[in-house]
Structures are given as structure tokens and as C-alpha cells.
PDB file as gemmi writes it, atoms N, CA and C in Angstrom:
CRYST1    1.000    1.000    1.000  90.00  90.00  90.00 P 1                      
ATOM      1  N   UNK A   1     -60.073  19.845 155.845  1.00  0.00           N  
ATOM      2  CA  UNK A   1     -60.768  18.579 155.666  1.00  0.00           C  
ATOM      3  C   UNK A   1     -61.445  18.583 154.298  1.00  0.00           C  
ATOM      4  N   UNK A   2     -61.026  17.814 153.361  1.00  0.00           N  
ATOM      5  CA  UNK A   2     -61.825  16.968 152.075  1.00  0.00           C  
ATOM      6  C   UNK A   2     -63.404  17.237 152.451  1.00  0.00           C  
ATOM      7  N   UNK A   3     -64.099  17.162 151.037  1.00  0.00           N  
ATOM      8  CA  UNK A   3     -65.070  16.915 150.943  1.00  0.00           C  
ATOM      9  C   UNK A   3     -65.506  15.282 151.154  1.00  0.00           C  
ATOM     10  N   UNK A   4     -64.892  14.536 151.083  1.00  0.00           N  
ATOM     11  CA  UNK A   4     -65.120  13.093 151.154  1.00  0.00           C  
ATOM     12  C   UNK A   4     -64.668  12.619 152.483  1.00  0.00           C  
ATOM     13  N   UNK A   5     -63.925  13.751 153.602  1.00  0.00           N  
ATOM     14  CA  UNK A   5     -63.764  13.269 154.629  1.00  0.00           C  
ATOM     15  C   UNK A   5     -65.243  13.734 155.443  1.00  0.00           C  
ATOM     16  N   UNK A   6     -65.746  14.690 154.918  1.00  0.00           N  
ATOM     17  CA  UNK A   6     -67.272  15.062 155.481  1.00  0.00           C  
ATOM     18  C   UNK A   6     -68.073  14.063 155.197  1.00  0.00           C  
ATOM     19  N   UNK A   7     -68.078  13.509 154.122  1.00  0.00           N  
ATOM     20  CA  UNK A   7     -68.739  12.738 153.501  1.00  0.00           C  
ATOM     21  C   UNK A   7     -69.252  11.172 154.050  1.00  0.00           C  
ATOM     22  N   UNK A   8     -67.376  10.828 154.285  1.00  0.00           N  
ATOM     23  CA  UNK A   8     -67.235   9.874 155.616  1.00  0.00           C  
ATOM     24  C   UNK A   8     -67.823   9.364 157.020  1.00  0.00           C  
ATOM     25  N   UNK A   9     -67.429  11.107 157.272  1.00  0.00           N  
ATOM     26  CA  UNK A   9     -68.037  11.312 158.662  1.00  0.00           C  
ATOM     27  C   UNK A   9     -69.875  11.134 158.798  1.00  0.00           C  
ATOM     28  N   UNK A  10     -70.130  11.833 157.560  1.00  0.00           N  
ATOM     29  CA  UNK A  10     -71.512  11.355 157.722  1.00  0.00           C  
ATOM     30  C   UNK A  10     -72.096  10.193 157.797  1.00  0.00           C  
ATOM     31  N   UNK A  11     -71.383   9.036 156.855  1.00  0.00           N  
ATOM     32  CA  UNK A  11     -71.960   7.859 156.615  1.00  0.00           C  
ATOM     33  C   UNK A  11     -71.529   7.176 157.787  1.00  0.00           C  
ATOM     34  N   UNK A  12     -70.490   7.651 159.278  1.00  0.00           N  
ATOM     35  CA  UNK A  12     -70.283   6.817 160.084  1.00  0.00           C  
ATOM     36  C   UNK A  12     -71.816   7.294 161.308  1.00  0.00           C  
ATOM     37  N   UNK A  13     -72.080   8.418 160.901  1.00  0.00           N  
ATOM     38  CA  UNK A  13     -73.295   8.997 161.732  1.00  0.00           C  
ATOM     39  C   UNK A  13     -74.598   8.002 161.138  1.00  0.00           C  
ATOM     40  N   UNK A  14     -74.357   7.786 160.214  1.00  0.00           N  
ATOM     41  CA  UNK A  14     -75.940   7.004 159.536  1.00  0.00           C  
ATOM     42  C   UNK A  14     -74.981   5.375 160.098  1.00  0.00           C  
ATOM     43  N   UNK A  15     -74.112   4.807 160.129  1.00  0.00           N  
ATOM     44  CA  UNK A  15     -74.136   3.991 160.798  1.00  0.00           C  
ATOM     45  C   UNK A  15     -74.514   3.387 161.832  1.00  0.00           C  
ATOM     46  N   UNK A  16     -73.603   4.761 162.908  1.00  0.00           N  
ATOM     47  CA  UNK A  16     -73.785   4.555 164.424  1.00  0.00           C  
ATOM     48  C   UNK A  16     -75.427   4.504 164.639  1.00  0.00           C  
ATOM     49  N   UNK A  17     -76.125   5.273 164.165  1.00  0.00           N  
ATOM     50  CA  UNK A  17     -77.767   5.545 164.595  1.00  0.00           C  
ATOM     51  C   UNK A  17     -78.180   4.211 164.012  1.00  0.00           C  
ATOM     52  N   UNK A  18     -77.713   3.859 162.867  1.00  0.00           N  
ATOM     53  CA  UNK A  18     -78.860   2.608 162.326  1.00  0.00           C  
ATOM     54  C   UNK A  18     -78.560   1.479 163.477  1.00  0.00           C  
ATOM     55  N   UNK A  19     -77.238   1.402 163.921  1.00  0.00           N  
ATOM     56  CA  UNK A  19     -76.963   0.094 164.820  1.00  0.00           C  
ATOM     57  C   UNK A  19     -77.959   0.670 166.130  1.00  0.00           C  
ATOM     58  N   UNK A  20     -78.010   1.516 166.626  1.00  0.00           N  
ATOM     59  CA  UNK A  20     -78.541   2.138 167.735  1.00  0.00           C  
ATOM     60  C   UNK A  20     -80.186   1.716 167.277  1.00  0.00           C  
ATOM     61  N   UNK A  21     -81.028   1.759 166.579  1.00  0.00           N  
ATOM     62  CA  UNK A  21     -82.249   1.482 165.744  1.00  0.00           C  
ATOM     63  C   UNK A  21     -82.327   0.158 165.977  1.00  0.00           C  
ATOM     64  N   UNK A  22     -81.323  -0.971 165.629  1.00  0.00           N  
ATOM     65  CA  UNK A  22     -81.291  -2.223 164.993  1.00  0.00           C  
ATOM     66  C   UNK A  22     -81.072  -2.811 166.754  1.00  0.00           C  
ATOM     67  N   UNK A  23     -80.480  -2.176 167.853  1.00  0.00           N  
ATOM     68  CA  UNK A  23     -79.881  -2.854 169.033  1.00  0.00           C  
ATOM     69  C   UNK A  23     -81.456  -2.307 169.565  1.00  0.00           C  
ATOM     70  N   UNK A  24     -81.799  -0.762 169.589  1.00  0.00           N  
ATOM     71  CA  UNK A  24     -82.586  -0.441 170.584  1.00  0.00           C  
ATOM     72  C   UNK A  24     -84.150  -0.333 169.969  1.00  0.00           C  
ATOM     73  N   UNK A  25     -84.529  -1.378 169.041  1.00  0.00           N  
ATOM     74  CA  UNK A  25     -85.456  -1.450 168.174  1.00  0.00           C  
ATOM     75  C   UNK A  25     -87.027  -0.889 169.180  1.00  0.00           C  
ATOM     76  N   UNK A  26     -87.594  -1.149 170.067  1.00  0.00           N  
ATOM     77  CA  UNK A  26     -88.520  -0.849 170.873  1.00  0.00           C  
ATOM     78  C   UNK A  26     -88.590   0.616 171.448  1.00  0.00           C  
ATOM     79  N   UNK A  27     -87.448   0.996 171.485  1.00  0.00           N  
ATOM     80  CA  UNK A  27     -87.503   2.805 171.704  1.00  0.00           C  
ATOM     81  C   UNK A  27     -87.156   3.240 170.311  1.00  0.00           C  
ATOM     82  N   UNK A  28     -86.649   2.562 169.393  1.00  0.00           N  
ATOM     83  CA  UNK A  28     -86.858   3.571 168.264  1.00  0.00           C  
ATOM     84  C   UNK A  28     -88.049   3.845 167.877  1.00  0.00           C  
ATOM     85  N   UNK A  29     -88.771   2.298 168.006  1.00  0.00           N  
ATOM     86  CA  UNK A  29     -90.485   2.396 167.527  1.00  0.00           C  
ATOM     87  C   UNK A  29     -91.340   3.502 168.537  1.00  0.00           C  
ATOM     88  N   UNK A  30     -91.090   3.075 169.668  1.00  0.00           N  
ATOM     89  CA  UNK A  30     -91.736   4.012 170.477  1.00  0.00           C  
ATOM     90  C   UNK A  30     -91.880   5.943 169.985  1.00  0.00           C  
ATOM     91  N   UNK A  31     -90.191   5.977 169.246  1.00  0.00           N  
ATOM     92  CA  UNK A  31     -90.508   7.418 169.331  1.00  0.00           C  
ATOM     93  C   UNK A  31     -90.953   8.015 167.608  1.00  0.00           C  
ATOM     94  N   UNK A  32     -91.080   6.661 167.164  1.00  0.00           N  
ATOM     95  CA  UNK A  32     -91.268   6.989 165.365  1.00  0.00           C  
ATOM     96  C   UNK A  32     -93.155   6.646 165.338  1.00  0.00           C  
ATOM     97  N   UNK A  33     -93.446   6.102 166.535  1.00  0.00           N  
ATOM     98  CA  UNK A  33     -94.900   5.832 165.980  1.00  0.00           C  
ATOM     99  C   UNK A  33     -95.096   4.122 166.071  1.00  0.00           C  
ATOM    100  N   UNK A  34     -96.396   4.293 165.756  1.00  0.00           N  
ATOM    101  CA  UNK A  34     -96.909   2.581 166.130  1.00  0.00           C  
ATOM    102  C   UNK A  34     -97.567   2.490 164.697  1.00  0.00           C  
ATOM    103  N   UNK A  35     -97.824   3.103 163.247  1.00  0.00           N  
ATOM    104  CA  UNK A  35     -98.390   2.800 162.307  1.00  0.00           C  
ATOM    105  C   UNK A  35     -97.599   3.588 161.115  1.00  0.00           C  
ATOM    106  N   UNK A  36     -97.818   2.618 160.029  1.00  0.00           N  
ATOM    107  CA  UNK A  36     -97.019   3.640 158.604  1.00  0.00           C  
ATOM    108  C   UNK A  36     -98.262   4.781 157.871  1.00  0.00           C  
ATOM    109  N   UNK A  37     -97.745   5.732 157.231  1.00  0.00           N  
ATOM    110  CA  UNK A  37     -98.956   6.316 156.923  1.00  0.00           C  
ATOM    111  C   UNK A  37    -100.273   5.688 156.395  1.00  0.00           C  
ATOM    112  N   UNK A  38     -99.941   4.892 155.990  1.00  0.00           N  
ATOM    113  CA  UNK A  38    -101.003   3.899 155.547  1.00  0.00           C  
ATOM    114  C   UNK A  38    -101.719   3.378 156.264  1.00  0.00           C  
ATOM    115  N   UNK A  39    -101.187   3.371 157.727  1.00  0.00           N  
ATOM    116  CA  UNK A  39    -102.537   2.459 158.636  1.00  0.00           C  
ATOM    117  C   UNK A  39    -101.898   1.058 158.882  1.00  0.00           C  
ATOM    118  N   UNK A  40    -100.480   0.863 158.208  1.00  0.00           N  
ATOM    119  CA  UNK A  40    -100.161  -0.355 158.488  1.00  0.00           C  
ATOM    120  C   UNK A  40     -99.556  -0.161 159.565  1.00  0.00           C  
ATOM    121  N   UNK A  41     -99.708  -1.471 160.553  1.00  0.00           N  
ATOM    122  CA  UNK A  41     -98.961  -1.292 161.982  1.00  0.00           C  
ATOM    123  C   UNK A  41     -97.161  -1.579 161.882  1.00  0.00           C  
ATOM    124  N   UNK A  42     -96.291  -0.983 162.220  1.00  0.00           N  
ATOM    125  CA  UNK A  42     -94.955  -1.184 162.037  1.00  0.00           C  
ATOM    126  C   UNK A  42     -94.539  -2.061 163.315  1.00  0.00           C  
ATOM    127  N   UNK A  43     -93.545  -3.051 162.735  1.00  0.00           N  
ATOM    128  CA  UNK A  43     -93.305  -4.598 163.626  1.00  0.00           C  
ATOM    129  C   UNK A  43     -92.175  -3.944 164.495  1.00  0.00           C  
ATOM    130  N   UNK A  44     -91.652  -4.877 164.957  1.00  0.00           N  
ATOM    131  CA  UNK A  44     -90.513  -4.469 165.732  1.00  0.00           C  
ATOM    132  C   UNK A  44     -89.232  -5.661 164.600  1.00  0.00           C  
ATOM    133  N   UNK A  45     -89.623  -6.437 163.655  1.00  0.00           N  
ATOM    134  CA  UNK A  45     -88.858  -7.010 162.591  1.00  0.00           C  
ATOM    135  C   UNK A  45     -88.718  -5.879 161.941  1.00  0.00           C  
ATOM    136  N   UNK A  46     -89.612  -4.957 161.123  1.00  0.00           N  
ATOM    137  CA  UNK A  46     -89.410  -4.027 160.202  1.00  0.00           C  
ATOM    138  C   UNK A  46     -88.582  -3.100 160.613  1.00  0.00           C  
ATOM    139  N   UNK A  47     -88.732  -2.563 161.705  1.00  0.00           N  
ATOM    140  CA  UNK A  47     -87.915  -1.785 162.393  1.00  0.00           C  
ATOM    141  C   UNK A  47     -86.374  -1.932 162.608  1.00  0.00           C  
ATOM    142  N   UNK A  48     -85.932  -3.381 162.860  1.00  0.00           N  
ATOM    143  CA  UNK A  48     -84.516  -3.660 163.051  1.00  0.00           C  
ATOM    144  C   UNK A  48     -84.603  -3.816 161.818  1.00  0.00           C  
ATOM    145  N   UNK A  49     -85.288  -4.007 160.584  1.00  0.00           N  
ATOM    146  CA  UNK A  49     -84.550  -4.500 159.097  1.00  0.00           C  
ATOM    147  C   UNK A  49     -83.818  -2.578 158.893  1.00  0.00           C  
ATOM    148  N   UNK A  50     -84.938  -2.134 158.953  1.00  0.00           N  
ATOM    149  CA  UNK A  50     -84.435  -0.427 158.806  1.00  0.00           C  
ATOM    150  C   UNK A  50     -83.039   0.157 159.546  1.00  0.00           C  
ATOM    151  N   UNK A  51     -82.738  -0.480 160.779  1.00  0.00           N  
ATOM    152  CA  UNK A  51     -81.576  -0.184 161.491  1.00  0.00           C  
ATOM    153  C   UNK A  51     -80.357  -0.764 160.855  1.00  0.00           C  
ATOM    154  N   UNK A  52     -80.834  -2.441 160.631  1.00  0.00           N  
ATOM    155  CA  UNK A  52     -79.841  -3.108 159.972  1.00  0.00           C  
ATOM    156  C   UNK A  52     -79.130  -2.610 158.104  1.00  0.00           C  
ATOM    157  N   UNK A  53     -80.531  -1.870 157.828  1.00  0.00           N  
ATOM    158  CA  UNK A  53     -80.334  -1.299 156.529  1.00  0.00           C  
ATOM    159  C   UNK A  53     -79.006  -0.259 156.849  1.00  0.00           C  
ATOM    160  N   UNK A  54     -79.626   0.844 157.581  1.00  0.00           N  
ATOM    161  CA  UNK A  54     -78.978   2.064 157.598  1.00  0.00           C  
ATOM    162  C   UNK A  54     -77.493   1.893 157.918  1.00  0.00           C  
ATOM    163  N   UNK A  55     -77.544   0.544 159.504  1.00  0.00           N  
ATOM    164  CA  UNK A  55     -76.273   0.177 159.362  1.00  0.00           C  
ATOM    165  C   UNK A  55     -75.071  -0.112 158.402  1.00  0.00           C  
ATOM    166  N   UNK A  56     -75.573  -1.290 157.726  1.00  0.00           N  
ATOM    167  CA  UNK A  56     -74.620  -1.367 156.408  1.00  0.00           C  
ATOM    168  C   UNK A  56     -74.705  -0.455 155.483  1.00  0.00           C  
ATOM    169  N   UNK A  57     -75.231   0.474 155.044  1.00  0.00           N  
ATOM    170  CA  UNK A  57     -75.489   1.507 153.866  1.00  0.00           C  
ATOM    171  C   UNK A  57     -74.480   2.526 154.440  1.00  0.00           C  
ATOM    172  N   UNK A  58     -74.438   2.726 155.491  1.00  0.00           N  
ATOM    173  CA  UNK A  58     -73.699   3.635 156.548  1.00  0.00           C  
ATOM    174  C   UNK A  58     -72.272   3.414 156.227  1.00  0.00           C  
ATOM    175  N   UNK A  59     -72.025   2.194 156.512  1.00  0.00           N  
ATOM    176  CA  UNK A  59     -70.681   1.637 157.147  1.00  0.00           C  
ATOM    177  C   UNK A  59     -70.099   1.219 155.355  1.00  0.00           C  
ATOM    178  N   UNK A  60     -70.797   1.201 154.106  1.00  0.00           N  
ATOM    179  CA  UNK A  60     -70.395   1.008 153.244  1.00  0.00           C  
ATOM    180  C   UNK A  60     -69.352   2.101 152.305  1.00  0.00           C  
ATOM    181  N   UNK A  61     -70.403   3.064 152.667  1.00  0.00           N  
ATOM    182  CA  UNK A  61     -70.356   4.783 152.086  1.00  0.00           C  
ATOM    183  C   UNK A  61     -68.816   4.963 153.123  1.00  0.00           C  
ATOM    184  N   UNK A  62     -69.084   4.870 154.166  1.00  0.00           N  
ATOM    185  CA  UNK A  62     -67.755   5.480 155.122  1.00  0.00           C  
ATOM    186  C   UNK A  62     -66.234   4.565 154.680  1.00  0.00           C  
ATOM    187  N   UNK A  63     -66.286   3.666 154.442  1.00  0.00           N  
ATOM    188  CA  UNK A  63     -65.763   2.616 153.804  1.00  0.00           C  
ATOM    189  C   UNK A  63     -65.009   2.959 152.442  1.00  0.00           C  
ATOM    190  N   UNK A  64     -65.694   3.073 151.675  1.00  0.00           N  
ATOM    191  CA  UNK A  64     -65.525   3.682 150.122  1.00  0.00           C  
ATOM    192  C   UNK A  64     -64.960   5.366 150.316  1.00  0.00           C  
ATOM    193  N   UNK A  65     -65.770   6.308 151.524  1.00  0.00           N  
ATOM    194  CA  UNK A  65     -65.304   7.064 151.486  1.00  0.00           C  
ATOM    195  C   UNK A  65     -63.617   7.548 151.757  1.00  0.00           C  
ATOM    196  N   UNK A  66     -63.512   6.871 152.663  1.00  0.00           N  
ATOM    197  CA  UNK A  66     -62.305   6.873 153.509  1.00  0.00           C  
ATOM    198  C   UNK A  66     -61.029   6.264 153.074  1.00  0.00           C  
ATOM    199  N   UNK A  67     -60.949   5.523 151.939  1.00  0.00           N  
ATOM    200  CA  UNK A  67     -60.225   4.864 151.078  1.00  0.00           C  
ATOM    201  C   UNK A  67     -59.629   4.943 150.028  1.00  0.00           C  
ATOM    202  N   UNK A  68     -60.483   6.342 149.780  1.00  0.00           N  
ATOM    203  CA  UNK A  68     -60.263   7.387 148.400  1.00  0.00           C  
ATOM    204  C   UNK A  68     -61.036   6.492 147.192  1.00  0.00           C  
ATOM    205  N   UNK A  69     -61.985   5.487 147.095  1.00  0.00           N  
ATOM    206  CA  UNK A  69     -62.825   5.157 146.268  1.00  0.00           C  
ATOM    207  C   UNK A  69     -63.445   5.788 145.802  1.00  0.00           C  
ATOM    208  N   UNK A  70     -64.045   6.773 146.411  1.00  0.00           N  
ATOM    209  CA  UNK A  70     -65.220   7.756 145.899  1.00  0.00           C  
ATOM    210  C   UNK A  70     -64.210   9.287 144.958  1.00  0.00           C  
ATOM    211  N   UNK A  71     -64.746   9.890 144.063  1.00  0.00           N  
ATOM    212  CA  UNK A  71     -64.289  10.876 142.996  1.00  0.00           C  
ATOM    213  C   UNK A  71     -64.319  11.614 144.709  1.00  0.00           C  
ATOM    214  N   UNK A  72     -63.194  12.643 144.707  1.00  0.00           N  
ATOM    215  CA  UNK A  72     -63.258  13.986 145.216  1.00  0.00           C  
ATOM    216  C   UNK A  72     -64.164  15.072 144.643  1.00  0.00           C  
ATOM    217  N   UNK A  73     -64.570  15.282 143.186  1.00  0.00           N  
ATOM    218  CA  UNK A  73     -65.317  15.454 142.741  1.00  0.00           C  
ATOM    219  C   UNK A  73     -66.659  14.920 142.131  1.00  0.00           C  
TER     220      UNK A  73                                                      
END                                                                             
């Protein structure tokens, strides 16, 4: 296996979890905390934006990876 098929595989793992974040937004919060270090309280909007992030950032990388877009080196 390629280095870019690892590479792949990872960005489908940061996918799957961000959709899992973005669907199961109330137990993700539950187990990340109820405040940012700052004292600011974290929404359950902010939370799916972060799932929805990871999702597409995920699914972009695996995408590019898997296509031979990305250098092998």
C-alpha cells in the first residue's frame, strides 16, 4: 500500500467521525465539554459547523488522494 493510499484512508476516518459529530452533535458536545477554554459556552450550531467542517475537509483530501492528485512524494 502507497503512501497516499494511507493517506486516503485517513482522510475517510476524519470524514466518517466529522459526519458522526455533525449527525450526533449533542453527544459529541456532551463528551468534549460544555465551554471553550475561554469560558465561552460551545452551541450545539458550533459544534455541527466543526463536524460539517471535518466532514468536507475529510472527504476532500480522500478525494484528491485516491485519484492520484496528490505528489506520491
Amino acid at each position: 500500500m502507497t503512501v497516499m493510499t494511507w493517506f486516503g484512508i485517513g482522510a475517510v476516518v476524519v470524514a466518517l467521525w466529522g459526519i458522526t459529530i455533525a449527525v450526533f452533535n449533542r453527544w459529541a458536545q456532551s463528551i468534549g465539554g460544555d465551554q471553550l477554554m475561554n469560558g465561552k459556552p460551545i452551541t450545539p450550531g458550533f459544534v455541527r459547523f466543526i463536524g460539517i467542517f471535518l466532514a468536507v475537509v475529510g472527504t476532500a483530501i480522500a478525494v484528491l488522494a485516491f485519484s492520484g492528485v496528490l505528489p506520491e512524494r
